[in-house]
N, C-alpha and C positions, 0 to 999 in steps of 0.2 A: 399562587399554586406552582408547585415546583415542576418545570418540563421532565422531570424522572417520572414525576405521580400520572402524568398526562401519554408516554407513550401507551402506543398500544402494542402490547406483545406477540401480539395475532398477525402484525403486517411488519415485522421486522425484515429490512432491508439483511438480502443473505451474504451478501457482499460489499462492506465499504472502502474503499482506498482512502488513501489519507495522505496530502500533501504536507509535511510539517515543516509550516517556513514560520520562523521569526524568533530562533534563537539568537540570532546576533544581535538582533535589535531591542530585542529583552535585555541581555548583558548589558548595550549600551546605555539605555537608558537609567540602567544602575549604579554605571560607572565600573560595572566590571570585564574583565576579557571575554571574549568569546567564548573561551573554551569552558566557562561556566555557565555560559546558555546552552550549551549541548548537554553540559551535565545536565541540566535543569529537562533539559529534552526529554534525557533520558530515563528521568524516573518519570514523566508524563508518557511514555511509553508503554509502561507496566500498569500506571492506572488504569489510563483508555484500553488495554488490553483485556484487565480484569473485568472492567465494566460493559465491554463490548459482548465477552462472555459471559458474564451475567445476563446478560439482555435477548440472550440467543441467535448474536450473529455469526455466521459461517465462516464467514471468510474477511479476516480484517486486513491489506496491504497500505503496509509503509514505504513510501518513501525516503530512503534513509540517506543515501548516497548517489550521484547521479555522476553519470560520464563529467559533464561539464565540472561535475567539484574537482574532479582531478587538479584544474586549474589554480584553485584555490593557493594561498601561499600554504608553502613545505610542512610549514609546522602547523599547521591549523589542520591540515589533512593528515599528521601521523597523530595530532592529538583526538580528532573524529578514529582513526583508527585502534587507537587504545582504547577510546572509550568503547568499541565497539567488542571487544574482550572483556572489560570488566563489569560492563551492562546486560549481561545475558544472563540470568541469573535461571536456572535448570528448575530451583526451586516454585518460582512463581510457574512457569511450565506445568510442573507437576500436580501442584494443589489446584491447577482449574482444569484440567486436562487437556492444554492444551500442544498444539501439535506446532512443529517451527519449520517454516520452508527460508530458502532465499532464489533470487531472481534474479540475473544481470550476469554482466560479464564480469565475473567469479575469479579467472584467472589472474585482473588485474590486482588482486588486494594480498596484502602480504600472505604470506606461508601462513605465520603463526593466527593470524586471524583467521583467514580459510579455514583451519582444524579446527578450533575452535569454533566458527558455528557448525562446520560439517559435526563435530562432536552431538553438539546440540539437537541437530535435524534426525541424527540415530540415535539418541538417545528417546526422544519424542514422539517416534515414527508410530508408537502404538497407541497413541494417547486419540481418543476419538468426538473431542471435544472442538472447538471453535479451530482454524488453523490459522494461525499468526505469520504471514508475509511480510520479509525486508524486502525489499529491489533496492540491489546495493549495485555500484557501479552499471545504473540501470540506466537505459534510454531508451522511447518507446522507436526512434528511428535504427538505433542500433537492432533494436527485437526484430524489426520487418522487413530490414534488410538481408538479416542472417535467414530468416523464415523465406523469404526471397530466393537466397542463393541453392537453400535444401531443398526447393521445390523444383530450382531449375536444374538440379543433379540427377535428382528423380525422373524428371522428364529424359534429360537428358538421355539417360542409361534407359528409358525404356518400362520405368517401374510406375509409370505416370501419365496418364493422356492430359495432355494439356487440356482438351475442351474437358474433362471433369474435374480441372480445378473450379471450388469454389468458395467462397467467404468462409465457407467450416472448414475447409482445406487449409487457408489461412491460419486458419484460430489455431490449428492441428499444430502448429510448428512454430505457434509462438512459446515462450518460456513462463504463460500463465495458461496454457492448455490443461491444467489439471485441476481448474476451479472456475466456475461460472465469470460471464464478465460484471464487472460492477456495475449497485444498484445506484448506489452513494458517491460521488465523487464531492469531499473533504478538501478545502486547501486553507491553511488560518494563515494569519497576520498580516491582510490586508493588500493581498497580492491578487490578482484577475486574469489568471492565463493556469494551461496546462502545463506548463515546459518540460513537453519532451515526454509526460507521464501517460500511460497506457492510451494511447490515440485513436488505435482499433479500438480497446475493448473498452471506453468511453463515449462510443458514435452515442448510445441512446440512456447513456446515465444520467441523472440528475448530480447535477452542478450545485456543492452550497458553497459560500466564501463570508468567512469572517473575517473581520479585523485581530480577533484575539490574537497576540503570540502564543506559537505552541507550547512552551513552560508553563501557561495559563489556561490551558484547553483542558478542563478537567471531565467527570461526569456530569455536571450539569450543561456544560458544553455540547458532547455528544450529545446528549438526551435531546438537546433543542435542536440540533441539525437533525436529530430519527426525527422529532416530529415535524421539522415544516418539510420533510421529505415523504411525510405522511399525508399531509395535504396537498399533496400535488397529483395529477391524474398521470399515471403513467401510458401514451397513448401509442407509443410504438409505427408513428405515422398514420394511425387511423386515425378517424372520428371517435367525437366523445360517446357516439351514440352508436357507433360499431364497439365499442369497450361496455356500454351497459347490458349488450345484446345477451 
């Protein structure tokens, strides 16, 4: 029986993040360059998007780009960056209605990229269907730190009592304040850590990690992570017997 026929659409996670590691090691293992396992990434992009919306989830975020790739060699990072122009595609947007955000520090990605999803993000904005999140040049220490700094300006100046900060005050000033935190946390190709990816707003998600690389992370993929995310009790630090109550 196929894990599509088996979700239940009644307890769909309203939030999943999605780590997608292991286009490099897809390519290698093929024998080709890298820069064809992003391609490969990136129509697995627009599947899992379709089907996420199909399934009736709210809020899908990717991982696309993170502070640390910067690192990455020259050409591997302007090649991620083209593809990230010619992988948007407005059409697929349209036909599921879905809506495009992005997250991270924004100012560091070229001009012409930046327009180009801002284009995107307004073109979208009325669409009132699933909404589709990159965190491009994203770090969750970068998000807490800045969230940090605006809290202490606040105070600073007067516009803030410090004894009423608290954890929602937090949340207020991160750069995912405008969508629940995740139910799902996603990471494929065989890796076991967060790095770096939503740290707050993961305190009480469930964790799934597969081996798959992500070029190979199709629907039926998805579908298996909603359901052993289905069977798990979400207990919030309570008892199981305070959650039946």
């Amino acid at each position: 029986m196929l894990y599509k026929d088996q979700v239940d659409k009644t307890r769909i996670p309203a939030h999943i993040a999605i780590i997608m590691d292991g286009n490099g090691r897809w390519a290698k293992q093929r024998g080709l360059v890298r820069s064809l396992g992003h391609q490969a990434g990136a129509e697995t992009v627009h599947v899992i998007a379709e089907e996420a919306s199909n399934l009736g989830v709210k809020y899908l975020t990717l991982y696309t780009f993170s502070t640390e790739n910067w690192n990455r060699p020259a050409d591997e990072v302007a090649a991620l960056m083209s593809l990230l122009i010619d992988s948007i595609e407005e059409e697929t947007f349209m036909k599921n209605n879905i809506s495009f955000r992005i997250i991270g520090e924004t100012e560091k990605l070229p001009a012409d990229v930046l327009n180009r999803l801002n284009q995107c993000v307004q073109r979208t904005s009325k669409n009132t269907g699933m909404c589709l999140v990159l965190a491009l040049s994203y770090s969750s220490k970068w998000e807490i730190t800045k969230a940090v700094k605006e809290i202490s300006e606040k105070v600073a100046c007067g516009e803030l009592n410090i004894n009423d900060i608290t954890d929602q005050t937090v949340s207020q000033y991160l750069a995912t304040n405008f969508m629940p935190d995740p139910d799902l946390l996603i990471r494929t190709g065989g890796e076991v850590r967060l790095s770096n990816y939503m740290l707050w707003q993961c305190a009480y998600s469930e964790l799934y990690f597969c081996d798959t690389f992500w070029p190979d992370f199709k629907e039926e993929e998805l579908c298996k992570a909603i359901c052993d995310y289905q069977r798990r009790e979400r207990r919030f630090g309570k008892t199981s017997e305070q959650i039946l109550k």
